[in-house]
LUMLUMDREN-2810 file (N, C-alpha, C; in Angstrom, 1 decimal):
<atoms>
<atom><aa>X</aa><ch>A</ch><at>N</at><xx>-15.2</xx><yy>-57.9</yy><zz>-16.8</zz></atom>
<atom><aa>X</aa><ch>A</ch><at>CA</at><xx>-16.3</xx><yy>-57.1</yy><zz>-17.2</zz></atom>
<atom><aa>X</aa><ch>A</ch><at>C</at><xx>-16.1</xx><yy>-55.7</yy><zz>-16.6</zz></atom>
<atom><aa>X</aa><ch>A</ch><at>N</at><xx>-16.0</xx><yy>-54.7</yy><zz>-17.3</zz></atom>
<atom><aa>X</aa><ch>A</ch><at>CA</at><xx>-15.9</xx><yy>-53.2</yy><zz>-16.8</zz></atom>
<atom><aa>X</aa><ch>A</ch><at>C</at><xx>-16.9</xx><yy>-52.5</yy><zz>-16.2</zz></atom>
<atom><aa>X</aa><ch>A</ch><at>N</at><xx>-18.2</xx><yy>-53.6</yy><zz>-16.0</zz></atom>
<atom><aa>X</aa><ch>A</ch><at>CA</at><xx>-19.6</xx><yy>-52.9</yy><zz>-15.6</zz></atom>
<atom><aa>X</aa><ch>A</ch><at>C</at><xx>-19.5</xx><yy>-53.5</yy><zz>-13.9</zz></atom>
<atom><aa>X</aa><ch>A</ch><at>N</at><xx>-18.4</xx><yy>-54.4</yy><zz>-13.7</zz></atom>
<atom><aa>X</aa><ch>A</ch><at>CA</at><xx>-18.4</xx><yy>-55.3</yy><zz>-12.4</zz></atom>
<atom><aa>X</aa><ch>A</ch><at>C</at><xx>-17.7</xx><yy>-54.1</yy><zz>-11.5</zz></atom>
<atom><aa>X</aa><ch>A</ch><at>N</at><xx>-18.4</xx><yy>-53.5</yy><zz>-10.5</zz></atom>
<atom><aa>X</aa><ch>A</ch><at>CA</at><xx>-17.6</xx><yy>-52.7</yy><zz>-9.6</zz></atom>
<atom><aa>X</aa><ch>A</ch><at>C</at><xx>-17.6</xx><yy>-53.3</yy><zz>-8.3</zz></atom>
<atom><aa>X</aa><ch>A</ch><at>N</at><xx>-17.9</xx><yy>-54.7</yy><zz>-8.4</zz></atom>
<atom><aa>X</aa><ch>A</ch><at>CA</at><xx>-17.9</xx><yy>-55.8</yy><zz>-7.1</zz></atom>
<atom><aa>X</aa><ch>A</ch><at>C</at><xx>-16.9</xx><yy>-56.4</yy><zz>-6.2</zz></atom>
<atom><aa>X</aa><ch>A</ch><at>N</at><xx>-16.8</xx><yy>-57.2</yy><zz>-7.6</zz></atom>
<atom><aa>X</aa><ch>A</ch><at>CA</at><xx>-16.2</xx><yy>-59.0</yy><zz>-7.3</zz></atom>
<atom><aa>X</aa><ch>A</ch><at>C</at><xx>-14.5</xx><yy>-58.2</yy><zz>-6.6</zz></atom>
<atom><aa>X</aa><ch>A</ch><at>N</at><xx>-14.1</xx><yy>-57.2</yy><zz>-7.5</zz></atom>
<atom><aa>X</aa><ch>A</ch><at>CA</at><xx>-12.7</xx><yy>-56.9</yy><zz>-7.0</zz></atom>
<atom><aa>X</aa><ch>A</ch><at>C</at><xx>-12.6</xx><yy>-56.3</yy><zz>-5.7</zz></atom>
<atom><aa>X</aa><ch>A</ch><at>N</at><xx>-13.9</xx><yy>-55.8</yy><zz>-5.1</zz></atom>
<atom><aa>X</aa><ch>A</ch><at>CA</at><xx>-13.5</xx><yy>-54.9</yy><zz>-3.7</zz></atom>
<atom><aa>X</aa><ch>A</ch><at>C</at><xx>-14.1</xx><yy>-56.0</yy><zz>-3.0</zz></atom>
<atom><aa>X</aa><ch>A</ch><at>N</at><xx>-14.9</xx><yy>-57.2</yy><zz>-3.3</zz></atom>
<atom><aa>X</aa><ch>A</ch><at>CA</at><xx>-15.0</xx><yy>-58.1</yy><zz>-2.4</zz></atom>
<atom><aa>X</aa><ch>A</ch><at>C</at><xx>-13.5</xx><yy>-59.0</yy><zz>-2.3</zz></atom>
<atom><aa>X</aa><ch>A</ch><at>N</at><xx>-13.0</xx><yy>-58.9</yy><zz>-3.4</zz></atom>
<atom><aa>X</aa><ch>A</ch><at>CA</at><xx>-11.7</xx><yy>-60.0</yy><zz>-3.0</zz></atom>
<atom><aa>X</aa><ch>A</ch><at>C</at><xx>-11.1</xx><yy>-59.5</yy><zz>-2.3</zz></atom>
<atom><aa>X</aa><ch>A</ch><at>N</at><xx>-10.9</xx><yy>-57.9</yy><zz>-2.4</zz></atom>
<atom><aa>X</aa><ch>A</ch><at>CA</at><xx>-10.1</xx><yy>-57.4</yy><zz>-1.4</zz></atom>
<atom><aa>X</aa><ch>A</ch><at>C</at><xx>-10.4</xx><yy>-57.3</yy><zz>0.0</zz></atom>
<atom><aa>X</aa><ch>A</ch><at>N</at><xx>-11.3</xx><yy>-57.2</yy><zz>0.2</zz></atom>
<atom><aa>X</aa><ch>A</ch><at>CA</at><xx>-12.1</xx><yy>-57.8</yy><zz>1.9</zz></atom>
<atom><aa>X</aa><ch>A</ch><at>C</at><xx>-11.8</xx><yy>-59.0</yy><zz>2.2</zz></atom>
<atom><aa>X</aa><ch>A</ch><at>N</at><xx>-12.4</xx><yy>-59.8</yy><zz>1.5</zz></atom>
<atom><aa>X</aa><ch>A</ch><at>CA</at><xx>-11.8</xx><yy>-61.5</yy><zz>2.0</zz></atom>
<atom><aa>X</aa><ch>A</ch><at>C</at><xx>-10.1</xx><yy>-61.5</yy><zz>2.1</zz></atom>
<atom><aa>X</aa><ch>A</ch><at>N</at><xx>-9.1</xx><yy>-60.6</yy><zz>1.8</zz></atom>
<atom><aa>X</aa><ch>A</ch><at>CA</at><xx>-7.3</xx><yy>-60.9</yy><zz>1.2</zz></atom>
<atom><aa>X</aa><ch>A</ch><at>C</at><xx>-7.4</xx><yy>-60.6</yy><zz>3.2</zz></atom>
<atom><aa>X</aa><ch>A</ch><at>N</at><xx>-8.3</xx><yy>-59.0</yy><zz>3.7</zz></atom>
<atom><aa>X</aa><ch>A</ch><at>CA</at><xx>-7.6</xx><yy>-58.8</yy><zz>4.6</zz></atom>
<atom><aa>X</aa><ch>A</ch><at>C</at><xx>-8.0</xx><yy>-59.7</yy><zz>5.8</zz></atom>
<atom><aa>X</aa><ch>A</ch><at>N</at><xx>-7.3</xx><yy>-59.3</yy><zz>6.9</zz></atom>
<atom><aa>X</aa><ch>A</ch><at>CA</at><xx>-6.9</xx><yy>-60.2</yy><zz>8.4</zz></atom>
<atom><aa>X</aa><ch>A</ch><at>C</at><xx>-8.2</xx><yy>-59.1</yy><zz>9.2</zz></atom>
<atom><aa>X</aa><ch>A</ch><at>N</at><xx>-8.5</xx><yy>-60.3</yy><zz>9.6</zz></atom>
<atom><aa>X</aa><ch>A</ch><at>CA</at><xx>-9.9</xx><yy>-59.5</yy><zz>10.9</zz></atom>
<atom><aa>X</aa><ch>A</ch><at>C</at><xx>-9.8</xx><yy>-58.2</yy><zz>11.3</zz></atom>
<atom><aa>X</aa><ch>A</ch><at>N</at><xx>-8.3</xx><yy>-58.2</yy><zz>11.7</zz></atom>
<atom><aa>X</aa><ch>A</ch><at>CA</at><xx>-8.4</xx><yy>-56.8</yy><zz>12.3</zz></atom>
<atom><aa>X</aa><ch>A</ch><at>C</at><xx>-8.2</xx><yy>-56.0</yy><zz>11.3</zz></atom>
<atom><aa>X</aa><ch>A</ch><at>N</at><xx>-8.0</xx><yy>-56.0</yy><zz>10.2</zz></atom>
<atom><aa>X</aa><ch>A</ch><at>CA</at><xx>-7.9</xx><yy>-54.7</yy><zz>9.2</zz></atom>
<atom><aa>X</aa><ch>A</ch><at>C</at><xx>-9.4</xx><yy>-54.5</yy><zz>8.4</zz></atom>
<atom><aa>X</aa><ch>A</ch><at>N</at><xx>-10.7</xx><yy>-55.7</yy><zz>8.8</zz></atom>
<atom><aa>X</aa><ch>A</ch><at>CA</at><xx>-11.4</xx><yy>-55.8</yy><zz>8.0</zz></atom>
<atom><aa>X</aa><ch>A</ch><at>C</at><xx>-12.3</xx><yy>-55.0</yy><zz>9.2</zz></atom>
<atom><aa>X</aa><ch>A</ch><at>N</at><xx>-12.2</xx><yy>-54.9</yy><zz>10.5</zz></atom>
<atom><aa>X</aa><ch>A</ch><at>CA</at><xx>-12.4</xx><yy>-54.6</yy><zz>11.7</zz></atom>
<atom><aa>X</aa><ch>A</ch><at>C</at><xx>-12.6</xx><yy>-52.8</yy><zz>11.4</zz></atom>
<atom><aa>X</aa><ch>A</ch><at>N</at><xx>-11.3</xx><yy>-52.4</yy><zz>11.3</zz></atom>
<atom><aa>X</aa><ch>A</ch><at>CA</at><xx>-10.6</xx><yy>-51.0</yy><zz>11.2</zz></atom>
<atom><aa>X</aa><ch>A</ch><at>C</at><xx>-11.6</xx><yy>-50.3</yy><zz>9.8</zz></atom>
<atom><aa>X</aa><ch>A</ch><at>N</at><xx>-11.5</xx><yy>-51.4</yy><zz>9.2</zz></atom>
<atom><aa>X</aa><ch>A</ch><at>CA</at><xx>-12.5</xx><yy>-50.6</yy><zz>7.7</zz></atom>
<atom><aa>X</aa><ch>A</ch><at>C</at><xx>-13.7</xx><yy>-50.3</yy><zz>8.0</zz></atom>
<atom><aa>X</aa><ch>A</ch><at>N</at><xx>-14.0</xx><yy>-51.4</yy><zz>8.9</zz></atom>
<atom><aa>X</aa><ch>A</ch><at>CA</at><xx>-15.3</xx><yy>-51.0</yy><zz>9.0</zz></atom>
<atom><aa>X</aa><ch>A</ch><at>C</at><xx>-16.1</xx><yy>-50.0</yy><zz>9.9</zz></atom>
<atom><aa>X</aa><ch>A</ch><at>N</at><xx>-15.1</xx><yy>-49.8</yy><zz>11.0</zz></atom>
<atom><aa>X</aa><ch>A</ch><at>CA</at><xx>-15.2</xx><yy>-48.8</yy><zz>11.8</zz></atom>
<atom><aa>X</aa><ch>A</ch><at>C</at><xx>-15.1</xx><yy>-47.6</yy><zz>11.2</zz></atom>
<atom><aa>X</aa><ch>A</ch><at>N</at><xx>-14.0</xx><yy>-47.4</yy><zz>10.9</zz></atom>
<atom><aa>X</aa><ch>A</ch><at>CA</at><xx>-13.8</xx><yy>-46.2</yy><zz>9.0</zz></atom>
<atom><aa>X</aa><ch>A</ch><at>C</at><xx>-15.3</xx><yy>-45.7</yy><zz>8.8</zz></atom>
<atom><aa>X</aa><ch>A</ch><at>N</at><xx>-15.3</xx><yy>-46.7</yy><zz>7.5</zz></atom>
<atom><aa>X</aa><ch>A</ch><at>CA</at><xx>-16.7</xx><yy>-46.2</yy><zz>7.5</zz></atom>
<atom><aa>X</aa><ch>A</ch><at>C</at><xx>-18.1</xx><yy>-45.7</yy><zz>7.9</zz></atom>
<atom><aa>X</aa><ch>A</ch><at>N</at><xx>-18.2</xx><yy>-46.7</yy><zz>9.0</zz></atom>
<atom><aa>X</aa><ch>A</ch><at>CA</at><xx>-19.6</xx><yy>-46.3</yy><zz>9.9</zz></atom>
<atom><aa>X</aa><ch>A</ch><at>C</at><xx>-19.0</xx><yy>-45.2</yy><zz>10.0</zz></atom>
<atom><aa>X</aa><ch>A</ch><at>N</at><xx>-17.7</xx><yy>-44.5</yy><zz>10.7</zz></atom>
<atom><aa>X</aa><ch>A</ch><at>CA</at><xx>-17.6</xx><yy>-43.2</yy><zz>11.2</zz></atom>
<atom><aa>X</aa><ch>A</ch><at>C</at><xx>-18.0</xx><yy>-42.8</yy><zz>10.2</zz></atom>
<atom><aa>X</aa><ch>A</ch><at>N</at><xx>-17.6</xx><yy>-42.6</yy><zz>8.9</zz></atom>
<atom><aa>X</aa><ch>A</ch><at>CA</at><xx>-17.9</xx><yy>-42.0</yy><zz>8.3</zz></atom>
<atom><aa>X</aa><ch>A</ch><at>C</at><xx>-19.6</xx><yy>-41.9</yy><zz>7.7</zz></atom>
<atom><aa>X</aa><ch>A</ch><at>N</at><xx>-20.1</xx><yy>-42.6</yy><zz>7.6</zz></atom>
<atom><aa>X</aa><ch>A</ch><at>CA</at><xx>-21.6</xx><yy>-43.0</yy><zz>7.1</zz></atom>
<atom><aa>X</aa><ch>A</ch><at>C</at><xx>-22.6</xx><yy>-42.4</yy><zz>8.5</zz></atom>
<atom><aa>X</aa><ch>A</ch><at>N</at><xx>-21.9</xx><yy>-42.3</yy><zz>9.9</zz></atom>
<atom><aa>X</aa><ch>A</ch><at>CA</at><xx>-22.5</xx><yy>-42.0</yy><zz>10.5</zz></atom>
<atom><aa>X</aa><ch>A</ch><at>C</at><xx>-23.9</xx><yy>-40.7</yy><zz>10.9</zz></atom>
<atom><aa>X</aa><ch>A</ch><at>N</at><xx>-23.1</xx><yy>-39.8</yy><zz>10.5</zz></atom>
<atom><aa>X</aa><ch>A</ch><at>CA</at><xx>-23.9</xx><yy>-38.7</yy><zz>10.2</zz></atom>
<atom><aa>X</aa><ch>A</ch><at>C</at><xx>-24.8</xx><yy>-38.0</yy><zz>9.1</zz></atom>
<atom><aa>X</aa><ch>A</ch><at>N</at><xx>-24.7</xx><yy>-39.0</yy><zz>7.9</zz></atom>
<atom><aa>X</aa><ch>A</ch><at>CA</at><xx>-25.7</xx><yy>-39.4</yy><zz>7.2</zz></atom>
<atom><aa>X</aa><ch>A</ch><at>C</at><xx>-26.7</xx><yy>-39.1</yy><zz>7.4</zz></atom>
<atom><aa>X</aa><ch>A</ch><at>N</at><xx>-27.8</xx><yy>-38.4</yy><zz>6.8</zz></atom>
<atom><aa>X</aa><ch>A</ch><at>CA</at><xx>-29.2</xx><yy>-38.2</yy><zz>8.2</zz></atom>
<atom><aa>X</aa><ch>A</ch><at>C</at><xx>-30.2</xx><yy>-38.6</yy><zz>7.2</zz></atom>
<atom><aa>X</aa><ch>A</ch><at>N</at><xx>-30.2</xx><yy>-39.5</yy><zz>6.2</zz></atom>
<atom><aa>X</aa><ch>A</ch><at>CA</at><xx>-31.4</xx><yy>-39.9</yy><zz>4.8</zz></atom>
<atom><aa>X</aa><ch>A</ch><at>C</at><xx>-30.8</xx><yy>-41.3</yy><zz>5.3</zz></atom>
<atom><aa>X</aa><ch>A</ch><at>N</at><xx>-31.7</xx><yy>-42.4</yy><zz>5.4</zz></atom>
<atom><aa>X</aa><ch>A</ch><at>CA</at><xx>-31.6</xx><yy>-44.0</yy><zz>6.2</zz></atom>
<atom><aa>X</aa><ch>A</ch><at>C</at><xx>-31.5</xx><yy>-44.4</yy><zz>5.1</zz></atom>
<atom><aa>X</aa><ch>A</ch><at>N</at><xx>-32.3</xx><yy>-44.1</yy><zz>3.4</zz></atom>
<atom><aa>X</aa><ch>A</ch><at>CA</at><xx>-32.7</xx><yy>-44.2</yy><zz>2.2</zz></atom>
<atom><aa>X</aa><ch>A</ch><at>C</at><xx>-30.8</xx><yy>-44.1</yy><zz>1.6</zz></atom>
<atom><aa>X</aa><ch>A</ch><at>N</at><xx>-30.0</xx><yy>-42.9</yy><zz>1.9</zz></atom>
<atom><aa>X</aa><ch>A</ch><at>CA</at><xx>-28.7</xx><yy>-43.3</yy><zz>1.2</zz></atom>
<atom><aa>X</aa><ch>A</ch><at>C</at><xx>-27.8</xx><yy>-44.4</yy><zz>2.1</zz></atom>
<atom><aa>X</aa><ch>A</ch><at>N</at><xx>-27.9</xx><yy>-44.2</yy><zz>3.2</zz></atom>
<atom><aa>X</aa><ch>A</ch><at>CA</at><xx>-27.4</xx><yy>-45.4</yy><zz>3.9</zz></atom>
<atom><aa>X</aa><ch>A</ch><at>C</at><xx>-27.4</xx><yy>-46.8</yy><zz>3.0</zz></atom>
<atom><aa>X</aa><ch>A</ch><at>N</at><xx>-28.7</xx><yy>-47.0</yy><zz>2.8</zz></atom>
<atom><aa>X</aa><ch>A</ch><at>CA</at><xx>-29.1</xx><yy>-48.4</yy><zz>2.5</zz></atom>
<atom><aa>X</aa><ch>A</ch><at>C</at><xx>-28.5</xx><yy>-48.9</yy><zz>1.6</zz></atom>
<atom><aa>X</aa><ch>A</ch><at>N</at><xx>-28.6</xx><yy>-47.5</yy><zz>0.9</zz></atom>
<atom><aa>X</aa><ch>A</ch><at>CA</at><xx>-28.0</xx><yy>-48.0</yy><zz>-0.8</zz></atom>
<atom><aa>X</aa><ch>A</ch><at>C</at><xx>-26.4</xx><yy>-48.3</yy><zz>-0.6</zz></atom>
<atom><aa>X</aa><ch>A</ch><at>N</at><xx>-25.8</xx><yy>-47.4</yy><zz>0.3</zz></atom>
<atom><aa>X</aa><ch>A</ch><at>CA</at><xx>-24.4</xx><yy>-47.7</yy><zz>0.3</zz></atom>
<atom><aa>X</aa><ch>A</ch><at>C</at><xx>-24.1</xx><yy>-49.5</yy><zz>0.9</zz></atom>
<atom><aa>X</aa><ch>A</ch><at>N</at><xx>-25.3</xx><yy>-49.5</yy><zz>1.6</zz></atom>
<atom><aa>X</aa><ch>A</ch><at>CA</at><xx>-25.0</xx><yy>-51.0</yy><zz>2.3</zz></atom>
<atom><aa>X</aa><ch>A</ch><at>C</at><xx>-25.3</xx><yy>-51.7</yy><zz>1.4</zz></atom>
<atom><aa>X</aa><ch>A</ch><at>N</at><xx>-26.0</xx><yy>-51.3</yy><zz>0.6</zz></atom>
<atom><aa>X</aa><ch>A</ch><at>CA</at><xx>-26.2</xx><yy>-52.2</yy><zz>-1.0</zz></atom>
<atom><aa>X</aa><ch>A</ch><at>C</at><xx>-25.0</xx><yy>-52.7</yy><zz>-1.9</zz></atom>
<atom><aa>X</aa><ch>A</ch><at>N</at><xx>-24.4</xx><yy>-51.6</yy><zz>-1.5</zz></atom>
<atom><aa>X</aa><ch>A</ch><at>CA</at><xx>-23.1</xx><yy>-51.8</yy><zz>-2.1</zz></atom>
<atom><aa>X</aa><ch>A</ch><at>C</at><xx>-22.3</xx><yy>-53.0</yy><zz>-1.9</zz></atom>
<atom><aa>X</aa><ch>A</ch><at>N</at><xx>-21.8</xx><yy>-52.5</yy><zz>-0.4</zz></atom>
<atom><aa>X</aa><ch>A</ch><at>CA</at><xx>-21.0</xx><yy>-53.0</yy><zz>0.6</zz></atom>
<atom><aa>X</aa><ch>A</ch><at>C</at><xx>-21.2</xx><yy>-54.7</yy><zz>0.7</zz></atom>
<atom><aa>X</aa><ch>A</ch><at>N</at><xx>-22.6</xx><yy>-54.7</yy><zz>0.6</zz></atom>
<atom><aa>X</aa><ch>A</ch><at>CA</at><xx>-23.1</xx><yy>-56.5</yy><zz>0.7</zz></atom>
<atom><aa>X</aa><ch>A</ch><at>C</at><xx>-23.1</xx><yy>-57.0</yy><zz>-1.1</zz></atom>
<atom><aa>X</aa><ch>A</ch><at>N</at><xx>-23.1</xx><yy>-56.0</yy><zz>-1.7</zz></atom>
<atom><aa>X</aa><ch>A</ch><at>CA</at><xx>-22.7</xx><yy>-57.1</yy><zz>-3.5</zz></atom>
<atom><aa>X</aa><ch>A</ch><at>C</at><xx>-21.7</xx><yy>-57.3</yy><zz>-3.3</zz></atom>
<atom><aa>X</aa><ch>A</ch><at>N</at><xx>-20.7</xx><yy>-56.4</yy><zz>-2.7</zz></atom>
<atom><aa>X</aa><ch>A</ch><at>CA</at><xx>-19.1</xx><yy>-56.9</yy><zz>-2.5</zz></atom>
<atom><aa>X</aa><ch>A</ch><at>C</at><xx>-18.8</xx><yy>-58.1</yy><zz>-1.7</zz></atom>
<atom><aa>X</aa><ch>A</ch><at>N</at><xx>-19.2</xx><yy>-57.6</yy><zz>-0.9</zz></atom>
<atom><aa>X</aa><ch>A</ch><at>CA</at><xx>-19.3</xx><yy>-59.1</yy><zz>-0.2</zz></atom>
<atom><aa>X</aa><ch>A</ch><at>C</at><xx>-20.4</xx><yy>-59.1</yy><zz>1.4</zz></atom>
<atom><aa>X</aa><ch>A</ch><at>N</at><xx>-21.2</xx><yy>-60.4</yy><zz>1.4</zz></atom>
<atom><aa>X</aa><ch>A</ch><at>CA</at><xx>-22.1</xx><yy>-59.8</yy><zz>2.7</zz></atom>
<atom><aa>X</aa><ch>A</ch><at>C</at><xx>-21.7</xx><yy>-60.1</yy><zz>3.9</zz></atom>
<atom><aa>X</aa><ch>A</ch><at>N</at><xx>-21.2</xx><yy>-60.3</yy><zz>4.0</zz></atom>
<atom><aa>X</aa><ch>A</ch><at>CA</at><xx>-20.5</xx><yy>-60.4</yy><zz>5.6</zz></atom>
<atom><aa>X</aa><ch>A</ch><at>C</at><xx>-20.3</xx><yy>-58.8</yy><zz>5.9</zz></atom>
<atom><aa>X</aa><ch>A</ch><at>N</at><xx>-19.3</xx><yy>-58.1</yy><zz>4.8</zz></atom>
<atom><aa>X</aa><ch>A</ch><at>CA</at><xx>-19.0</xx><yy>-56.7</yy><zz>4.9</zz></atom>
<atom><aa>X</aa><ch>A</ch><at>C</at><xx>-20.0</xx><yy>-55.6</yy><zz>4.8</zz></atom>
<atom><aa>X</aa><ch>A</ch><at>N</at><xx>-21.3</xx><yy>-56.0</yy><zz>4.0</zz></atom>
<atom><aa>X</aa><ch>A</ch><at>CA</at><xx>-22.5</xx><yy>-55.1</yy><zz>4.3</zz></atom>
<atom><aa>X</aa><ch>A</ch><at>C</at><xx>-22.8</xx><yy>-55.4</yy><zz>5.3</zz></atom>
<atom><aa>X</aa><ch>A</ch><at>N</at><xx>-23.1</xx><yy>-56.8</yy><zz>6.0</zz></atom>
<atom><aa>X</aa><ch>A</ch><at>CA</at><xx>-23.9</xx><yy>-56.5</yy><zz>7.5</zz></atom>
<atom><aa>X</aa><ch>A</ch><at>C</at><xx>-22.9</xx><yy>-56.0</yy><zz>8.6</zz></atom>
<atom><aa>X</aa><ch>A</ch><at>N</at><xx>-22.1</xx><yy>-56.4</yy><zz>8.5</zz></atom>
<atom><aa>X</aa><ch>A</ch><at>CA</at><xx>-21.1</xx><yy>-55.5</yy><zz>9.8</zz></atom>
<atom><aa>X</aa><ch>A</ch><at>C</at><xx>-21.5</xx><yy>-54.2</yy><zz>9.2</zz></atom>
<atom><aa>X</aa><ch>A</ch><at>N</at><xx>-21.6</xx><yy>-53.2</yy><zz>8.3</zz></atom>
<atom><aa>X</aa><ch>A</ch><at>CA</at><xx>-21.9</xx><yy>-52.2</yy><zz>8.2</zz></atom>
<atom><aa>X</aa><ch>A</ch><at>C</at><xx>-23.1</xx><yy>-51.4</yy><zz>8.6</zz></atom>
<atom><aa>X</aa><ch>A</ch><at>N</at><xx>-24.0</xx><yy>-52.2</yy><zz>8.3</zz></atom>
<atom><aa>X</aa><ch>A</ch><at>CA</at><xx>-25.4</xx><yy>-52.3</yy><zz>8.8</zz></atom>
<atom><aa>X</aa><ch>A</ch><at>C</at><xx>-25.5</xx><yy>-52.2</yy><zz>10.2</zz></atom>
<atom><aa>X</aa><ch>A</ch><at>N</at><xx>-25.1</xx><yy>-53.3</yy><zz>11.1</zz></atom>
<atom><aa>X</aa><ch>A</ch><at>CA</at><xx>-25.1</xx><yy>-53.5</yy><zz>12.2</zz></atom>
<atom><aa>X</aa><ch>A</ch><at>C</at><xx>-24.7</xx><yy>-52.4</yy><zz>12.7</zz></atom>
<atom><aa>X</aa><ch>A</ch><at>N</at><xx>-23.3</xx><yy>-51.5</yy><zz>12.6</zz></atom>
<atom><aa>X</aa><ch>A</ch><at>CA</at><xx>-22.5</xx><yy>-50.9</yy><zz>12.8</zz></atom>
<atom><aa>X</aa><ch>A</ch><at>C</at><xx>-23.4</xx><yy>-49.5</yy><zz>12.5</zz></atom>
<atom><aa>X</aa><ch>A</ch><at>N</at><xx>-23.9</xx><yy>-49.4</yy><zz>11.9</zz></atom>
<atom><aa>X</aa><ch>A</ch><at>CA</at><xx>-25.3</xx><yy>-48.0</yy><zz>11.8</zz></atom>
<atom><aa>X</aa><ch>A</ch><at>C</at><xx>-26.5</xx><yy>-48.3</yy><zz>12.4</zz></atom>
<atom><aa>X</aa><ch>A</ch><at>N</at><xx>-26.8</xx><yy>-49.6</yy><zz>13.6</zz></atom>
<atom><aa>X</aa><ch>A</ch><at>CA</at><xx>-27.7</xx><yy>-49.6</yy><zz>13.8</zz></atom>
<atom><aa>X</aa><ch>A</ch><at>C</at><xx>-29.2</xx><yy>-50.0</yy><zz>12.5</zz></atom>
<atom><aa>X</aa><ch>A</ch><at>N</at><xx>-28.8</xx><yy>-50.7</yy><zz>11.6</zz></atom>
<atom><aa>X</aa><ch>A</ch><at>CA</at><xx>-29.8</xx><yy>-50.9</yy><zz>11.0</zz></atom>
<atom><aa>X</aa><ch>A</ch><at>C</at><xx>-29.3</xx><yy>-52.3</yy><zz>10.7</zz></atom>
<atom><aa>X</aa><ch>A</ch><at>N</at><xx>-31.3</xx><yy>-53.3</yy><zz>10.7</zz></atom>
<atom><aa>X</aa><ch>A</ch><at>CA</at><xx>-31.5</xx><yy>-54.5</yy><zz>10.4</zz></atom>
<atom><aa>X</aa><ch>A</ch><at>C</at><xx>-30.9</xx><yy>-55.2</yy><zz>8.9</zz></atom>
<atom><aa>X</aa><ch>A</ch><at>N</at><xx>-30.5</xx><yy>-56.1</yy><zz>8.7</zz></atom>
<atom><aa>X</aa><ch>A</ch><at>CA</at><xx>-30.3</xx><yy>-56.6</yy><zz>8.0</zz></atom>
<atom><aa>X</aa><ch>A</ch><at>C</at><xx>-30.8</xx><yy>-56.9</yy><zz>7.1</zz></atom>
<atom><aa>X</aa><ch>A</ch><at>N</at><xx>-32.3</xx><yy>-57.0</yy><zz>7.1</zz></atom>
<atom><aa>X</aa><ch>A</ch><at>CA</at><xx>-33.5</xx><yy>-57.1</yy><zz>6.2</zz></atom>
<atom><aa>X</aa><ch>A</ch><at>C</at><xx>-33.8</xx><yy>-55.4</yy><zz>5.6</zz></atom>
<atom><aa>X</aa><ch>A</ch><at>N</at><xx>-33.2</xx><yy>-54.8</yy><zz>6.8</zz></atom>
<atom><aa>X</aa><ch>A</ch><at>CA</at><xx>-33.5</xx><yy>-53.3</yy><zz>5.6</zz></atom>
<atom><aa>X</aa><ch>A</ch><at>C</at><xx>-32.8</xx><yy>-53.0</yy><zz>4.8</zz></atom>
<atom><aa>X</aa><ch>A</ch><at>N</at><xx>-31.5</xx><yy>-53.9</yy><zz>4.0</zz></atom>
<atom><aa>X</aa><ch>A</ch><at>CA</at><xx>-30.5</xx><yy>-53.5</yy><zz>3.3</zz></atom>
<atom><aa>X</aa><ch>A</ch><at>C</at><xx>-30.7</xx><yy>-54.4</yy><zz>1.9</zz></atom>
<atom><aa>X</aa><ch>A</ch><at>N</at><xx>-31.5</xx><yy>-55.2</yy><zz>1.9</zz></atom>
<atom><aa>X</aa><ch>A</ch><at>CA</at><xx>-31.8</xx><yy>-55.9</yy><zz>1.3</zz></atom>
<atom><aa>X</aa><ch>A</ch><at>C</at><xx>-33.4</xx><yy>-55.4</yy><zz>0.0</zz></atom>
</atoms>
């Protein structure tokens, strides 16, 4: 399906080894960090957790925000 921008960046999360899933995620919080709207955060964690949720809450966590707010 061409409308799925998911399932493939979640398989690719699950392929990597802890430490590279580790390193991504640090990546991005750096990057996400200065973000100063909590509102686009969220949605990127929106993202992050349809791909796969283990990988939105590490990101969540990693910005300091609850797991219930990404939801």
């Amino acid at each position: 399906d061409h409308n799925d921008h998911y399932t493939q960046a979640g398989d690719l999360y699950r392929l990597m080894s802890e430490e590279e899933r580790t390193r991504l995620v640090q990546t991005i919080v750096g990057a996400m960090t200065p973000v100063e709207k909590v509102e686009i955060k969220l949605r990127q964690i929106g993202h992050f957790h349809k791909a796969d949720s283990e990988f939105g809450s590490r990101i969540a966590e990693g910005l300091g925000l609850s797991v219930s707010q990404e939801v």
